[in-house]
C-alpha positions in Angstrom: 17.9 -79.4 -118.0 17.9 -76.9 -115.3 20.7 -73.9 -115.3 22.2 -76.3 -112.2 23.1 -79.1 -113.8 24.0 -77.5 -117.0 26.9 -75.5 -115.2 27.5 -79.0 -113.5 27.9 -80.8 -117.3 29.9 -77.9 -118.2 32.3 -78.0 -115.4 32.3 -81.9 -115.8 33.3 -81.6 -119.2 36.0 -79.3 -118.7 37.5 -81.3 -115.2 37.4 -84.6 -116.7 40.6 -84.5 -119.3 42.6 -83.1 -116.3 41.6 -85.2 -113.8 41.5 -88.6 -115.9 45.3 -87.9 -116.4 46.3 -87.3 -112.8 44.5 -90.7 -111.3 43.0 -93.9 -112.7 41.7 -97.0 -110.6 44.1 -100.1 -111.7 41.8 -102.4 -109.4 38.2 -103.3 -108.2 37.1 -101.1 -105.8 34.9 -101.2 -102.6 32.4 -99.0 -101.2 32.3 -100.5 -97.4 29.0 -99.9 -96.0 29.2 -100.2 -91.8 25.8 -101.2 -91.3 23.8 -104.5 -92.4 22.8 -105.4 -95.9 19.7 -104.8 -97.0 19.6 -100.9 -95.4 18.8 -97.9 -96.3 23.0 -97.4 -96.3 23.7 -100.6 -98.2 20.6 -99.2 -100.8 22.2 -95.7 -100.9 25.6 -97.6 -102.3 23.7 -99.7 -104.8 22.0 -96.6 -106.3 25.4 -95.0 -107.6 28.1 -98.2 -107.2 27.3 -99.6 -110.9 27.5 -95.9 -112.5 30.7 -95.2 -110.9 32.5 -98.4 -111.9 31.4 -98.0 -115.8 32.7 -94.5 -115.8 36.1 -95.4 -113.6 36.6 -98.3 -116.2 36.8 -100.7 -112.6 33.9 -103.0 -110.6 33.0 -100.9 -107.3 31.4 -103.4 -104.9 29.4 -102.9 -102.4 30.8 -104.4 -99.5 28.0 -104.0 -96.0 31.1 -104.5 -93.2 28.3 -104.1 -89.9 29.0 -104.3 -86.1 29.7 -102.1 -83.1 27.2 -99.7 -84.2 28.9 -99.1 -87.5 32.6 -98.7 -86.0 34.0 -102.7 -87.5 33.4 -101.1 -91.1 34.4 -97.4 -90.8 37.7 -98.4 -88.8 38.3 -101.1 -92.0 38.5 -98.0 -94.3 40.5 -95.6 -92.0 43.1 -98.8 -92.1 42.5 -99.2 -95.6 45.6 -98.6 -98.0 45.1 -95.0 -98.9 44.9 -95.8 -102.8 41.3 -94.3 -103.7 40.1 -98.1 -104.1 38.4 -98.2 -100.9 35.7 -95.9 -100.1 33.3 -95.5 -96.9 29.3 -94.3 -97.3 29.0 -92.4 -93.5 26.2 -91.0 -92.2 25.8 -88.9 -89.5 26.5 -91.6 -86.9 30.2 -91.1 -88.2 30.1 -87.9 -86.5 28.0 -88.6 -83.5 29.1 -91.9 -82.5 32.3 -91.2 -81.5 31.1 -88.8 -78.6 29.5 -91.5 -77.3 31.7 -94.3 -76.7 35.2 -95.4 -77.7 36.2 -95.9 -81.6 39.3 -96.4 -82.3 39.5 -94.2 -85.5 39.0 -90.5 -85.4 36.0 -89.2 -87.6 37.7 -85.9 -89.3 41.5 -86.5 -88.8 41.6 -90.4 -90.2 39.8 -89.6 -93.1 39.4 -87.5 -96.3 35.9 -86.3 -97.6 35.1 -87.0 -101.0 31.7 -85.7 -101.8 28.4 -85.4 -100.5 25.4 -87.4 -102.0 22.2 -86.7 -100.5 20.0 -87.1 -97.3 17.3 -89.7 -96.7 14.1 -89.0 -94.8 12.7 -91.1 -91.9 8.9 -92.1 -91.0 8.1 -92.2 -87.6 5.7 -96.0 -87.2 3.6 -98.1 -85.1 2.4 -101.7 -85.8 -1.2 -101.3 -87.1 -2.3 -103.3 -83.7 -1.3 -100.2 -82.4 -4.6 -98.3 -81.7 -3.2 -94.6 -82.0 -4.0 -93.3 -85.6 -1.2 -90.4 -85.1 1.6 -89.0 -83.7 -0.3 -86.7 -81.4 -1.9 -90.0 -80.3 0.6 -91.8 -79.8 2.2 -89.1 -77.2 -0.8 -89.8 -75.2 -0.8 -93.6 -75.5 2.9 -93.8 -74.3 2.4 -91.5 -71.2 0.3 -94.1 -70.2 2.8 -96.7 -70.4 5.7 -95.7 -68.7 8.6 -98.3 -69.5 6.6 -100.5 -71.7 6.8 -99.0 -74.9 10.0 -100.7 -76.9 11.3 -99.0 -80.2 14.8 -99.8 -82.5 17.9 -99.0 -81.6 19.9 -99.7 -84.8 22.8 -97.4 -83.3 22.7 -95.0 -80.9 24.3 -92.0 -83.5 22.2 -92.6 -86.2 19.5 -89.9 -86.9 16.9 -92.1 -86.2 18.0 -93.0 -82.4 18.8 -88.9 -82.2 15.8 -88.4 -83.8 13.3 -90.5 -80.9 16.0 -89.7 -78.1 15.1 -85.9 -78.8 11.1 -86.8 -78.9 11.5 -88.9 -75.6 13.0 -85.9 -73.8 11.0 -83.4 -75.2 7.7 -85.1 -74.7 9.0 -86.8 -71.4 8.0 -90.3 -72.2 10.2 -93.4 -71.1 11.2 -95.6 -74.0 13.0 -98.3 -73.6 15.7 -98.8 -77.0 16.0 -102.6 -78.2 19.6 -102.6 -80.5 19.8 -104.2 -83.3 22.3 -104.6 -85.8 20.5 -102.5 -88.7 16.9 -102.2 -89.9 15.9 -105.4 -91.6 16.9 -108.0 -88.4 14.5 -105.5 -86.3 11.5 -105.3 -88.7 9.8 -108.8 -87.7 9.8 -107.8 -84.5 8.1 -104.6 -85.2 5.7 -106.2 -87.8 4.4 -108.6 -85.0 4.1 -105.8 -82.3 6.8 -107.6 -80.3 8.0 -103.7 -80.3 5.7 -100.6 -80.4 7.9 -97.9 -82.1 10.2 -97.0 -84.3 11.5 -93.9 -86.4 13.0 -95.9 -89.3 14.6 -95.0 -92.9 11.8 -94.7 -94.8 12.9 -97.0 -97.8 12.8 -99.9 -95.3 9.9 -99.0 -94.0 7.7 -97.7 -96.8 6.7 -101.3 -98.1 5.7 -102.4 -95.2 3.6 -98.9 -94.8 2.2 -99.6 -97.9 1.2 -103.3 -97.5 -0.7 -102.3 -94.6 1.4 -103.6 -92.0 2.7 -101.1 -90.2 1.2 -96.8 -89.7 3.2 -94.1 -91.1 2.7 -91.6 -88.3 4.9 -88.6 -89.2 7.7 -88.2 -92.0 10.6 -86.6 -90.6 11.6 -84.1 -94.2 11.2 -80.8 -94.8 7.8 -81.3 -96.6 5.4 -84.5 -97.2 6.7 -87.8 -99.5 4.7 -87.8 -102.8 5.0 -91.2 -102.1 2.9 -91.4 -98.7 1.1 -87.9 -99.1 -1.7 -88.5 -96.5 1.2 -88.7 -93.9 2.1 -85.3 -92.6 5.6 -84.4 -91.7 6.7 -84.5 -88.4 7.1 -80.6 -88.3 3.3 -80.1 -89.4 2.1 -82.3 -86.5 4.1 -80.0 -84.3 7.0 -81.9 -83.2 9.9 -79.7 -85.1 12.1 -79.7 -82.4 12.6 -83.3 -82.4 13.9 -83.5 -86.3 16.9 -85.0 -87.2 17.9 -86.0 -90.8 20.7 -87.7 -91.8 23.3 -87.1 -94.9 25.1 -89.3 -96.7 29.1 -88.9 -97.5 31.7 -90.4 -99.5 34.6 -91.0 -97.4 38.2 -92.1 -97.9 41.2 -92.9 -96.0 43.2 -89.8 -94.4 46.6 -90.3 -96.4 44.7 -90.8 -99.6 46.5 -88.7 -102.7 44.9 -85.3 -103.7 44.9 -86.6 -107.5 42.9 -89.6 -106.3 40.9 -87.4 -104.4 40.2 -84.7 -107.1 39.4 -87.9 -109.7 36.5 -89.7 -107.4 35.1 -86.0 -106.7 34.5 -85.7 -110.1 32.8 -89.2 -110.6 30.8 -89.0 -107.6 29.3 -85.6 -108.7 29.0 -87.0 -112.9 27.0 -90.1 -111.5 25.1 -87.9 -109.4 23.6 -85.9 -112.3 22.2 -88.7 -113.3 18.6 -89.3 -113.6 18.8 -92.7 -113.3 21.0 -92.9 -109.8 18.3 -89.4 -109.2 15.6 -91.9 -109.5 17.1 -94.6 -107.2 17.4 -92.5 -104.6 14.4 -90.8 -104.6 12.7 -94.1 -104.8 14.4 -94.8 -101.4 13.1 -91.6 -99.7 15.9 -89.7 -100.4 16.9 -86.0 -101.6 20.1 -85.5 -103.6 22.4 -82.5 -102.5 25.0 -80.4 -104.4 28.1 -83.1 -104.0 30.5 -79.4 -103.6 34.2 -80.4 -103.7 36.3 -82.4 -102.0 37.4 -79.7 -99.4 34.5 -78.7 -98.7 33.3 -82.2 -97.8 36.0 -82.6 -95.0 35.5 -78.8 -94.0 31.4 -80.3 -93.6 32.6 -83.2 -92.0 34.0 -81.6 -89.4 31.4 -79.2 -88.4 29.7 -81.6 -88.3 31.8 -83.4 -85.7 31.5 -80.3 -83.6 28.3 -79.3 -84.0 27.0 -82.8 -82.5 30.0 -83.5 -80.2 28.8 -80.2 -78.6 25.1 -81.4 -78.2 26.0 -84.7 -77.0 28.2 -83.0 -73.8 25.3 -80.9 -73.2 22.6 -83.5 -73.6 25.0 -86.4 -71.7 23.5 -89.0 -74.4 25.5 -91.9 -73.9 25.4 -95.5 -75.6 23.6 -97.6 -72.7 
């Protein structure tokens, strides 16, 4: 056990008693996940959603709530009665999108931050019909196709869009974004070359990079998968500038008690320590982070929210 989570078990040990007496769940719970079954979002729920129920003593279901680019879901949970029974998994489209259209919930002041669970890296792929064998090909394969080259839009504030907007501008190509609601509806039409690109979560993609289908081009991480190890990060292949990488948040409703608040902070961070949620969700591509308290989750969220509202003015990224 590293010092890390020994501090953690001893801190969890010492929280519990106190927080157990303030606030207990007397109902199922939801997590609502605001994008389509099946994603990287919806997987990210169902690697902690059974370990939190056991140790709450209630079911927490995963409920995927998708449409208008993840706002039908998130605004169900900023309406939500402010209990602690129903929770929201956001990503960093819950403080991007917002600065690019209309919601009609606000992404700091309608809700409370719970914890922080992780971040998940994205590949950057290509059909294997595709002749380009790299990103650094690829660049010069779409120059010469001005307009033609097609690539998922699964929401235009999620780190992937951000992540190819960025690469379009700074290697001035002219992609043309497809939406879709999520990952899985888009993949057929990837697999079959019906579109030529796509910076996806790489949990969906990574079977599909494994069964041959489709070529891992560039992760976008801090350092290479030990899953895909051949494939170099996007940073290596000289493209840093254009990295985004998303986190993933537990979220509740603004008016939610701070006993109820404290309590889920606790469980969030006890589940995960756990090398069995650890494993899920680096299975999925993804990194665990330090889930800090509850304040410090809003006081994150709302950086956040200015740090990208700020970019998006500048940039004038817009949904289309």
């Amino acid at each position: 056990m590293t010092l890390l989570r020994a501090l953690l078990a001893v801190s969890l040990s010492l929280a519990a008693p106190f927080a157990a007496a303030q606030w207990s769940p007397t109902k199922p719970m939801r997590i609502v996940v605001p994008f389509p079954a099946g994603g990287i979002v919806d997987l990210m729920a169902r690697t902690l959603n059974d370990k939190l129920g056991s140790q709450l003593g209630q079911p927490v279901i995963v409920e995927a709530r998708p449409g208008a680019m993840s706002s039908i879901g998130t605004e169900s949970v900023a309406k939500a009665e402010p209990d602690g029974h129903t929770l929201l998994l956001a990503t960093i489209s819950h403080a991007t999108l917002p600065w690019m259209t209309t919601v009609p919930w606000h992404p700091v002041n309608d809700f409370a931050g719970v914890a922080l669970i992780g971040e998940v890296a994205n590949i950057a792929v290509v059909p294997v019909s595709l002749a380009p064998k790299t990103i650094a090909e690829f660049v010069a394969w779409a120059r010469e196709r001005p307009g033609k080259v097609n690539y998922i839009n699964a929401g235009f504030g999620t780190s992937q869009t951000l992540t190819v907007e960025l690469f379009r501008r700074n290697q001035k190509l002219d992609f043309v974004p497809i939406g879709y609601k999520g990952y899985p509806p888009a993949m057929p039409d990837l697999l079959n070359g019906q579109l030529q690109f796509s910076v996806a979560p790489f949990g969906v993609a990574l079977p599909h990079v494994k069964a041959g289908k489709l070529r891992g081009l560039a992760v976008l991480s801090a350092s290479r998968n030990k899953q895909l190890p051949d494939v170099p990060t996007l940073a290596e292949a000289g493209f840093a500038e254009s990295v985004v990488v998303s986190w993933y948040m537990i979220l509740v409703p603004a008016a939610t008690p701070r006993p109820a608040l404290e309590r889920l902070n606790l469980e969030v961070a006890r589940a995960m320590a756990d090398p069995e949620v650890l494993g899920r969700i680096e299975k999925v591509g993804g990194a665990a982070l330090p889930t800090g308290t509850a304040a410090e989750a809003q006081a994150m969220l709302a950086r956040e929210s200015a740090r990208w509202g700020k970019f998006i003015r500048e940039s004038g990224l817009k949904v289309e």
